[in-house]
C-alpha positions as CSV (number, residue, x, y, z in Angstrom):
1,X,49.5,85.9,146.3
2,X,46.7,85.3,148.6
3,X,44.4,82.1,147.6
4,X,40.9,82.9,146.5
5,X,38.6,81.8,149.6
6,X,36.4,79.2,148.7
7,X,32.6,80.3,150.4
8,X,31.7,83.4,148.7
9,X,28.8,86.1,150.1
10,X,27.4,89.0,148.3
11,X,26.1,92.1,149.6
12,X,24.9,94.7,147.7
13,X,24.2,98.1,149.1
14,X,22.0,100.7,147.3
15,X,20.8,103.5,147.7
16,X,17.4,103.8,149.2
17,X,14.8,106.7,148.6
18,X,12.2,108.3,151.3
19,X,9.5,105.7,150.2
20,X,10.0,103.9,153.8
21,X,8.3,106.7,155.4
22,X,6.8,104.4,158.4
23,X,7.0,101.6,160.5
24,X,4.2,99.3,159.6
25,X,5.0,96.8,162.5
26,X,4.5,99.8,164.6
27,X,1.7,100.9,163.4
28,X,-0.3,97.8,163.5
29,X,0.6,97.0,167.0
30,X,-0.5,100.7,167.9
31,X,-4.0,99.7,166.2
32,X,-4.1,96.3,167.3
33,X,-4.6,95.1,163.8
34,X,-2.3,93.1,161.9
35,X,-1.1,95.2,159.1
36,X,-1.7,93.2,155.6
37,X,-4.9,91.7,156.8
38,X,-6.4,94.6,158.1
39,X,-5.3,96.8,154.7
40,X,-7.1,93.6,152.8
41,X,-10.4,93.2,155.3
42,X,-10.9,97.0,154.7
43,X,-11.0,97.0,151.3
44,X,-13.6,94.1,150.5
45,X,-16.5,96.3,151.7
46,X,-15.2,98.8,149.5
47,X,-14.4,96.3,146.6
48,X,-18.4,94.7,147.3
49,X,-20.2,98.1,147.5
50,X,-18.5,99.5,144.1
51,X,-18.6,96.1,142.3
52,X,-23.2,96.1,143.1
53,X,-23.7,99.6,142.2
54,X,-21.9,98.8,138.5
55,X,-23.8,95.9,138.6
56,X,-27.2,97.6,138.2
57,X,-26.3,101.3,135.9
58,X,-29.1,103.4,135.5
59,X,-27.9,103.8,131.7
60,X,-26.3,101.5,129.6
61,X,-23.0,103.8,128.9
62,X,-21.3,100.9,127.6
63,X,-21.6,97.0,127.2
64,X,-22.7,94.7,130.3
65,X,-19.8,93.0,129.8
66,X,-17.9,95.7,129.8
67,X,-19.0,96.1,133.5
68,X,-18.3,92.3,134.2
69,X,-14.9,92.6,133.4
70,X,-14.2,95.9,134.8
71,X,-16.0,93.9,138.2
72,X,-13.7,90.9,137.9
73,X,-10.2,92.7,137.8
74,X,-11.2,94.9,140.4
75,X,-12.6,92.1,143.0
76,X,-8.8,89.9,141.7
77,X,-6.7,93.3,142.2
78,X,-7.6,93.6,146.3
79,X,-6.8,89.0,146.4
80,X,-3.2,90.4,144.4
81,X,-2.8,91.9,147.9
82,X,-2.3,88.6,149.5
83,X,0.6,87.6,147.4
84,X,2.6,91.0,148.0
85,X,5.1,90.4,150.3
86,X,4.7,92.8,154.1
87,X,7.0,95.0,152.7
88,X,5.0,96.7,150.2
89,X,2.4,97.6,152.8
90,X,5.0,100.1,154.3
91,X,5.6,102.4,151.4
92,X,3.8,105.8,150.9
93,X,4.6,104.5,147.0
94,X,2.0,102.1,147.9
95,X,-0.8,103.5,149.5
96,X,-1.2,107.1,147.6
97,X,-2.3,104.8,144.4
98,X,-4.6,102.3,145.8
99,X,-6.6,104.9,148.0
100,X,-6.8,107.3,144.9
101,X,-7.6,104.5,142.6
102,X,-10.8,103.6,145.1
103,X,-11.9,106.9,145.8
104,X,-12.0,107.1,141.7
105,X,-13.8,103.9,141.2
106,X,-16.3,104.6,143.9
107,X,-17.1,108.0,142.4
108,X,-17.5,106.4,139.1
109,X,-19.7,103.4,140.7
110,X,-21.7,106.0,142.3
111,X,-22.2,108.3,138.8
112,X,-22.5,105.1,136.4
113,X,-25.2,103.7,139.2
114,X,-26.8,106.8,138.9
115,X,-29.7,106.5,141.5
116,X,-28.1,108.4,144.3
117,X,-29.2,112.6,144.9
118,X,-27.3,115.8,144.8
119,X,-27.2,115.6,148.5
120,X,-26.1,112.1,149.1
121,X,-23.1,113.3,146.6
122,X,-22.7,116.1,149.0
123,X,-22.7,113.6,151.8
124,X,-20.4,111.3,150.3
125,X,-17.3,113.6,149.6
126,X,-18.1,115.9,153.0
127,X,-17.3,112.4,155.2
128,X,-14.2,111.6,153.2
129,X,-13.3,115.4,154.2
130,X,-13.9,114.6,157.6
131,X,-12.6,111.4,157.8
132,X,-9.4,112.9,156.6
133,X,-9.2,115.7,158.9
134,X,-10.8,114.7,162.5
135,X,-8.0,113.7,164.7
136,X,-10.1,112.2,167.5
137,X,-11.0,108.6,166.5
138,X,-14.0,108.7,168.5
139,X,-15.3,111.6,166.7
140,X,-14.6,110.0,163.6
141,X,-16.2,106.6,164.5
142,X,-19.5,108.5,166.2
143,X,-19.6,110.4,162.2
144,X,-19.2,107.6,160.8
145,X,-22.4,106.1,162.4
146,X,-24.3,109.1,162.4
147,X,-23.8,110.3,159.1
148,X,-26.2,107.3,157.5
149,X,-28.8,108.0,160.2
150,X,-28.5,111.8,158.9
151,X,-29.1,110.7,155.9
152,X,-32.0,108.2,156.3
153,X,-33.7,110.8,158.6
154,X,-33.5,113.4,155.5
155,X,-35.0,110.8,153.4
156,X,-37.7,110.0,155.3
157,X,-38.8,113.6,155.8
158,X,-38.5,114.6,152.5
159,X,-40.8,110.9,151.7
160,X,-38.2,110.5,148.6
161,X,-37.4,106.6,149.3
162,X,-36.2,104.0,147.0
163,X,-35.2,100.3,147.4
164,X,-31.7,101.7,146.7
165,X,-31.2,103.8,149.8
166,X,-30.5,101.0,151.5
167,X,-27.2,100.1,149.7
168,X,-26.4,103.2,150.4
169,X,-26.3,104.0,154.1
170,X,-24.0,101.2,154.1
171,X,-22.0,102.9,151.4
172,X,-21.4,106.1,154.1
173,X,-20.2,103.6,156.9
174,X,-17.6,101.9,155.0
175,X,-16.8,105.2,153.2
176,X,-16.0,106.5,156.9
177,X,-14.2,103.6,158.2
178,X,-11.8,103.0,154.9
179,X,-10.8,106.6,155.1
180,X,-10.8,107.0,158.5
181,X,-8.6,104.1,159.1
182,X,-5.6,105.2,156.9
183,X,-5.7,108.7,157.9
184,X,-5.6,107.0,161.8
185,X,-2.7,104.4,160.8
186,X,-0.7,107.9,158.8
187,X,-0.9,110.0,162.3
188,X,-0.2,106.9,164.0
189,X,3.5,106.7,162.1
190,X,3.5,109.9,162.2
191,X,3.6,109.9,165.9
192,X,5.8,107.1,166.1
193,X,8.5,109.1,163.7
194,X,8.2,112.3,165.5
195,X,9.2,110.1,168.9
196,X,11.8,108.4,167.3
197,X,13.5,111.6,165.9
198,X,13.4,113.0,169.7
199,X,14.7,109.9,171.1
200,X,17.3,109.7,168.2
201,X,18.3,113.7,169.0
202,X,18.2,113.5,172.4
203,X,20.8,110.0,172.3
204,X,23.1,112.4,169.9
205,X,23.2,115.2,172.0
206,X,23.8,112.8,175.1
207,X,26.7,110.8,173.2
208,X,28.1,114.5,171.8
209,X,29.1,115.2,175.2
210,X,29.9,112.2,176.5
211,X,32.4,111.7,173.5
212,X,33.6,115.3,174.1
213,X,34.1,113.9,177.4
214,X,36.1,110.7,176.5
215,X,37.7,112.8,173.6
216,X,39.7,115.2,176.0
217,X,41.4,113.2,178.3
218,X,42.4,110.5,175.5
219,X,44.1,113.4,173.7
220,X,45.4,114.4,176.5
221,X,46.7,110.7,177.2
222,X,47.9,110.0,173.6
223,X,49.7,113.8,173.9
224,X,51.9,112.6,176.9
225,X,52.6,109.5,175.6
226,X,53.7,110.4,172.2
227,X,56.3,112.9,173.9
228,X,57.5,110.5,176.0
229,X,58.1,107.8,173.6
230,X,60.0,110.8,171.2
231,X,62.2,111.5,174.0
232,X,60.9,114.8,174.6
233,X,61.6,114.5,178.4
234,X,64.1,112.0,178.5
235,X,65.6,108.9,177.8
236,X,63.6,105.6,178.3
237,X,64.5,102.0,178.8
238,X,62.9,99.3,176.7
239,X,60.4,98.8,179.5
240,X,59.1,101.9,179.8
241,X,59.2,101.6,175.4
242,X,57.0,98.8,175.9
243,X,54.3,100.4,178.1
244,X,54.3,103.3,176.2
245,X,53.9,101.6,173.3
246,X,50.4,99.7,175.0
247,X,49.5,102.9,176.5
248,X,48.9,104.3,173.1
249,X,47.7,101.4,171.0
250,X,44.9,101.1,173.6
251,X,44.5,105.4,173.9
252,X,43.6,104.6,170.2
253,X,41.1,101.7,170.1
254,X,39.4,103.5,173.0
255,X,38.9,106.5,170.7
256,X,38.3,104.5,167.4
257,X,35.4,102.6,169.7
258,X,34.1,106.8,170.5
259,X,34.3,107.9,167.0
260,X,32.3,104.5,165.6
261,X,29.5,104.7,168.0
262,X,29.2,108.5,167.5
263,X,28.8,107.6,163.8
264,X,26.5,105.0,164.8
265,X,24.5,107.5,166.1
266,X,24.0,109.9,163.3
267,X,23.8,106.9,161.5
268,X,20.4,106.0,163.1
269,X,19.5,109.3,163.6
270,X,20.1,110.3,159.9
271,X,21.9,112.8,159.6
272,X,24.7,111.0,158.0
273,X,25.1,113.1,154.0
274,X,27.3,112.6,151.2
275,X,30.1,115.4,150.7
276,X,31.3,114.5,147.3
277,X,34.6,116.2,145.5
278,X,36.9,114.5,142.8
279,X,39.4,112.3,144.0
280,X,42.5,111.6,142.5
281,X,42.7,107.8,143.3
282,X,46.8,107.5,142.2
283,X,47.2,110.6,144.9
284,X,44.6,109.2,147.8
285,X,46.0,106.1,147.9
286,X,49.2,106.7,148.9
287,X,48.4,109.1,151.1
288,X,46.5,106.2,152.7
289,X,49.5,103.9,152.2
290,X,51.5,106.0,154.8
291,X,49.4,105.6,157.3
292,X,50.5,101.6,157.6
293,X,54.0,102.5,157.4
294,X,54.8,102.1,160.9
295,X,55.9,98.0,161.3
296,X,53.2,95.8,162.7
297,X,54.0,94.3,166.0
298,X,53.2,91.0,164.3
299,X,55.0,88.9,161.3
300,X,52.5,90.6,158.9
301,X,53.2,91.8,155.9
302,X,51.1,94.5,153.7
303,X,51.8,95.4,150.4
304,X,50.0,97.6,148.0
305,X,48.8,97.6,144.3
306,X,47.4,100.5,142.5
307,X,47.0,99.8,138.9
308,X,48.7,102.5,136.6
309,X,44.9,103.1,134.5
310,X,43.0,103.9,137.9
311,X,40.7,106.8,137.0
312,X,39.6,109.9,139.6
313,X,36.4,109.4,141.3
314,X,33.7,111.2,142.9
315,X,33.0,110.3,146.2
316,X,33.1,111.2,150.0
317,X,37.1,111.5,150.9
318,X,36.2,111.4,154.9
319,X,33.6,108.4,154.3
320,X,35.8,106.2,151.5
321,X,38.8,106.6,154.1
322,X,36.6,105.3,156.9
323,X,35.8,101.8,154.8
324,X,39.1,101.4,153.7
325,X,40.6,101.6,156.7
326,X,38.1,99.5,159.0
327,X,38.3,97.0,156.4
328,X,42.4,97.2,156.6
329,X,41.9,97.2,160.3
330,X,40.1,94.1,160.6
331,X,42.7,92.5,158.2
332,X,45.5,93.1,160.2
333,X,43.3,92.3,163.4
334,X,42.3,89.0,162.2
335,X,45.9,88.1,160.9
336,X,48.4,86.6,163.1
337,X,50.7,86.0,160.0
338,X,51.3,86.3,156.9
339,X,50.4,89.3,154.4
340,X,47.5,91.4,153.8
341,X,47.0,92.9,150.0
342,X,45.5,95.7,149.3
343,X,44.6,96.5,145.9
344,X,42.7,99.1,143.7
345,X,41.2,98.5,139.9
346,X,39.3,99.9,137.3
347,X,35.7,97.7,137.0
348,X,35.5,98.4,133.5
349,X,32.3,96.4,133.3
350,X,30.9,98.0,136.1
351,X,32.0,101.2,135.2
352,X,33.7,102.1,138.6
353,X,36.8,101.1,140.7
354,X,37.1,98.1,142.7
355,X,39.1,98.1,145.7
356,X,40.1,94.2,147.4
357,X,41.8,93.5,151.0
358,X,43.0,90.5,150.9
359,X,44.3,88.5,153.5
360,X,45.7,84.7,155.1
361,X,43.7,85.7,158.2
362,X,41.7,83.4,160.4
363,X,38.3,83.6,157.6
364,X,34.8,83.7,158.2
365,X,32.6,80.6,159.3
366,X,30.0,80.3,156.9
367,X,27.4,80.5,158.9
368,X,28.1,84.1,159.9
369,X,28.6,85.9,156.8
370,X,24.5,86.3,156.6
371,X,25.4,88.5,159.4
372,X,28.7,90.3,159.8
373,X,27.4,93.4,158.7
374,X,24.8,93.6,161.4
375,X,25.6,95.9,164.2
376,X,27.5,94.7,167.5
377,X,28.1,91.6,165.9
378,X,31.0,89.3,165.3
379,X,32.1,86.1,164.1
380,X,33.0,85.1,167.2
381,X,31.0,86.5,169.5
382,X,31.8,84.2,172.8
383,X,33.3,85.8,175.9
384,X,36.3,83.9,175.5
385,X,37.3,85.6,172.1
386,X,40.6,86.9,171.6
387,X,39.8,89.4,169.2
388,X,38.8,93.0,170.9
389,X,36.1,95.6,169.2
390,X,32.3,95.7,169.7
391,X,31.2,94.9,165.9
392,X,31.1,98.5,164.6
393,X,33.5,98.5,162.1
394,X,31.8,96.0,159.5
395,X,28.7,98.0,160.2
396,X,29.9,101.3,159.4
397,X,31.4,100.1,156.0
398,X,27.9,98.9,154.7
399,X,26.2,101.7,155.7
400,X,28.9,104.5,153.8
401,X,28.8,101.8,150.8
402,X,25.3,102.0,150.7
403,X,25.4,106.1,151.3
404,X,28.7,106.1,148.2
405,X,25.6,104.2,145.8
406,X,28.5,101.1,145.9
407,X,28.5,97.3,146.8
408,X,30.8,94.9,149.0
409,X,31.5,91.3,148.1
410,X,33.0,89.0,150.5
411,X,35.2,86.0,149.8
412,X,36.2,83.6,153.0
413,X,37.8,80.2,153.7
414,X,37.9,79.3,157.4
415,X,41.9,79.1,158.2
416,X,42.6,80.8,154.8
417,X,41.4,84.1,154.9
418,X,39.2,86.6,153.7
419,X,39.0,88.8,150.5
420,X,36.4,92.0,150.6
421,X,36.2,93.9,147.6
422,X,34.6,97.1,147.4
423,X,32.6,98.3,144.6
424,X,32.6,102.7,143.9
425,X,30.7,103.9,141.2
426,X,32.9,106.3,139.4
């Protein structure tokens, strides 16, 4: 029985919606604005501008303190924006709301103010239209300017001017410039994501036929070798057992390491999807239990447990194969002696299945577990390590977790070994 690891690491993979449609980082270096400032700075005009006209109704709809509180919330709700973490200024989730809910709040400041004209109306919602559709920024920027002057000269020629029209050339300007500048930063990431898909397609087309490439002759070279150590043409000695016997353990790794970074790359590029049938857990697992039945070339042991409840599931076969058997794979990798347990549960309290590969392995450090299931990373990561791979393998198994809606735990003692237990809905 392998002794529970004593430094203990969580990592819980969910799904994730399409509210992530953009870089913001991007975006704001594009613009050479900081992101969250920038989003705050060009709302205060907004905020100021809607916050006078209530201030000064030309009826008295409803009480003046009404006004004052309405005022107060919405001058606190753009300071709120300070204490959201960088995050949140990322999401479409985000910015749909808070643009509607100004554009709102300045019609209404503009209705309950009450002193503005049909045509300034007109004006108002013709420069959002703009600002929403112009591409060029100049163009946008030389509107925004000119529309106020418009205005002003229309004024002055028809001789209809009030104290108030002051407020409201302004009012256009910043009208302009808040619209304008999140219908810029949109096509900005839009730009950005359009790239990245090309870059991303163009890399999977490239490593398509690169693998195809790799692919061939290591078939080829696992083909040959397979015959050879069957016998098929001939006797061997135990030296030429023992080459063969390297010959196809490293024909393997080399096209493990091809299939991982081609999943990599649909990984990045997306086009990863979930394929989900019922399976029979009972059934899969020893199915998966005759792959290992070939003795390790070490004084390993694995042994199995399936409990007799285990329920079917519905999941990705193809992808639930790939975690289990990276994370067996890494076991036996990182175990020079000893035994390696592989086990499968009901999570009654969970309400899914719980698989756990235990071993008496080398363990984690502590300090790494933050970041073992980073991409081309590893534990030990000096050029003197004895361990092969590139850091794929962890990788891949949080990413398919995270695609099968499930969560991985990990459990480590340095010396003692390592306990990952995967978490599957049912």
């Amino acid at each position: 029985m392998v002794t529970r690891p004593k430094h203990r690491a969580r990592i819980k993979a969910q799904k994730t919606g399409a509210l992530l449609p953009f870089n913001s980082s991007h975006a704001a270096a594009r613009l050479g604005l900081p992101l969250k400032p920038s989003i705050i700075l060009i709302r205060w005009p907004v905020v100021i501008i809607a916050s006078y006209l209530l201030l000064y109704p030309s009826t008295r709809y409803l009480p003046e303190s009404f006004f004052h509180a309405f005022i107060l919330l919405y001058v606190i709700s753009n300071v709120a924006l300070y204490f959201l973490d960088d995050p949140w200024f990322g999401s479409w989730s985000f910015y749909y709301p808070l643009v509607i809910t100004d554009t709102l709040v300045l019609t209404m400041s503009l209705i309950i103010n009450g002193r503005a004209e049909t045509d300034f109306y007109f004006t108002f919602f013709l420069l959002i239209i703009a600002s929403c559709i112009l591409e060029d920024a100049k163009l946008r920027a030389a509107i925004s300017l000119l529309a106020p002057v418009v205005y002003l000269g229309l004024r002055v020629q028809s001789g209809n001017i009030d104290p108030g029209i002051y407020l409201r050339l302004p009012f256009l300007f910043v009208v302009s410039l808040f619209y304008g500048y999140f219908t810029q930063f949109i096509r900005t990431e839009k730009a950005l994501r359009e790239d990245a898909e090309k870059r991303n397609q163009g890399k999977k087309e490239m490593l398509d036929i690169v693998s195809h490439e790799f692919r061939t002759p290591l078939n080829l070279i696992g083909g040959y070798a397979q015959a050879l150590k069957s016998k098929t043409l001939g006797e061997l000695t135990k030296e030429q057992e023992h080459a063969l016997a390297k010959i196809l353990g490293q024909s393997e790794n080399l096209l493990y390491l091809v299939n991982s970074v081609l999943d990599l790359t649909r990984i990045e590029a997306g086009q990863m999807s979930v394929e989900r049938e019922v399976i029979v857990l009972p059934e899969y697992l020893r199915e998966m239990r005759l792959r290992y039945e070939m003795p390790l070339d070490k004084p390993v042991s694995l042994k199995w447990s399936v409990a007799s409840d285990l329920q079917a599931i519905s999941s990705d076969r193809g992808k639930l194969t790939l975690i289990l058997q990276n994370l067996i794979n890494n076991a036996i990798k990182f175990t020079e002696e000893g035994t390696i347990h592989v086990s499968a549960r009901r999570a009654e309290d969970k309400k899914g299945v719980e698989f756990e590969i235990a071993d008496t392995g080398i363990g984690i450090p502590k300090e790494a577990l933050p970041v073992i299931f980073d991409k081309f990373r590893q534990a030990d990561s000096s050029s003197t390590r004895v361990h092969g791979g590139v850091g794929l393998g962890l990788h891949i198994v949080y990413v398919f977790t995270e695609l099968l809606g499930g969560s991985i735990d990990v459990e480590t003692e340095l010396d003692h070994g390592s306990i990952f237990t995967l978490w599957l809905p049912a």
